[in-house]
C-alpha positions as CSV (number, residue, x, y, z in Angstrom):
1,X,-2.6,-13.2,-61.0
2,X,1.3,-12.5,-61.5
3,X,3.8,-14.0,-59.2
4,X,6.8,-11.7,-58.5
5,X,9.8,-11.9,-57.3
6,X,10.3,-9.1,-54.5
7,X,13.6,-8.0,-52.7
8,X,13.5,-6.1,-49.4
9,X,16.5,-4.2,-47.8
10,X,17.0,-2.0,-44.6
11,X,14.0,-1.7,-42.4
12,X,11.9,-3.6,-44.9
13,X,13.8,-7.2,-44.5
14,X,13.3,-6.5,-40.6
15,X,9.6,-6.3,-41.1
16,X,9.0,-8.5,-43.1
17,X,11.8,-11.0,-41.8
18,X,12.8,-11.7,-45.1
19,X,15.2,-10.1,-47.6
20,X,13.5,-11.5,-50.6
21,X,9.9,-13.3,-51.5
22,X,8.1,-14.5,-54.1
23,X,4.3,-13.5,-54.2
24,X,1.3,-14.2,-56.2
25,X,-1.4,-11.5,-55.5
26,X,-4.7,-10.7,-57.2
27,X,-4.5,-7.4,-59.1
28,X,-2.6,-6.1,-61.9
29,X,-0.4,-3.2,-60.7
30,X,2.4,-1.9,-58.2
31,X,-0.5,-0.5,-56.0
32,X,-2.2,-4.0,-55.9
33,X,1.0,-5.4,-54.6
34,X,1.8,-2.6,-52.4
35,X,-1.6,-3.6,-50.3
36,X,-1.2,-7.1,-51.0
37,X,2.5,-6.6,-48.8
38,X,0.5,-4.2,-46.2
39,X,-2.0,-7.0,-45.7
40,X,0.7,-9.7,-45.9
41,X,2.9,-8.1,-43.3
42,X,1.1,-6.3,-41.1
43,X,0.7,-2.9,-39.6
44,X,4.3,-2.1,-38.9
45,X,5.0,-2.7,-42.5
46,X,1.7,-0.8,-43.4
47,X,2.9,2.6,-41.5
48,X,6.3,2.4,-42.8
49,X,4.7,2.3,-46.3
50,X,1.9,5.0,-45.9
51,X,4.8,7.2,-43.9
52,X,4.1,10.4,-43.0
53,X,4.7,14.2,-44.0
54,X,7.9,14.2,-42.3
55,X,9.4,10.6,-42.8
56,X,11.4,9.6,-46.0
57,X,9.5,8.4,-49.4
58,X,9.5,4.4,-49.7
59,X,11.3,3.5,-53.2
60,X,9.8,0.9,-55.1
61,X,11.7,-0.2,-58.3
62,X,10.7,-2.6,-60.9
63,X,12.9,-4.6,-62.8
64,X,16.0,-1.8,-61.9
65,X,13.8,1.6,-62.6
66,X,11.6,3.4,-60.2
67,X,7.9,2.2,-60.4
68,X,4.8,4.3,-60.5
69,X,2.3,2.6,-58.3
70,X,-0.2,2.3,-61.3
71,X,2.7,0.5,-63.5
72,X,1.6,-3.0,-64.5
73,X,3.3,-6.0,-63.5
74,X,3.7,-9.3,-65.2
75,X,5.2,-13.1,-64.0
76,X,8.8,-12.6,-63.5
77,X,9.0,-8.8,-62.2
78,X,11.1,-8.0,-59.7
79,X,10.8,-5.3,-57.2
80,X,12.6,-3.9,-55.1
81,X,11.5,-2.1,-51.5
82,X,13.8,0.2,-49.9
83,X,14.2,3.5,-48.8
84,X,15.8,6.2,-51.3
85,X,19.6,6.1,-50.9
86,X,21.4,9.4,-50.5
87,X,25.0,11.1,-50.6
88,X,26.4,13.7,-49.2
């Protein structure tokens, strides 16, 4: 079970009520700790997540580069939930 260090900004902190956390889930990849979160934080934080057609992508980064969700994790990560930052 890996315990990881996770940082949330924008909506996410709001959610969650938190800007950063440290969890210990059971599973072995992003995806694992992506439900772990839904379950931990409920359904607000759930629909953000899932999103819909329309609504913007949810980045997920681990250790600084973007994580696929099947990308294992080990004690220590740290990840990052945010939405996609943009310029114009």
């Amino acid at each position: 079970m890996p315990r990881v260090k996770v940082k949330f900004f924008g909506t996410f902190s709001e959610l969650t009520k938190t800007r950063k956390d440290e969890l210990e889930f059971d599973g072995e990849t992003l995806d694992d700790l992506i439900e772990f979160m839904c379950s931990k934080y409920g359904r607000k934080f759930r629909d953000r997540v899932e999103g819909s057609p329309e609504g913007p992508e949810v980045l997920f980064a681990v250790n600084g580069k973007i994580g696929e969700k099947n990308v294992s994790l080990n004690d220590g990560d740290e990840i990052l939930v945010s939405y996609p930052v943009g310029g114009g």
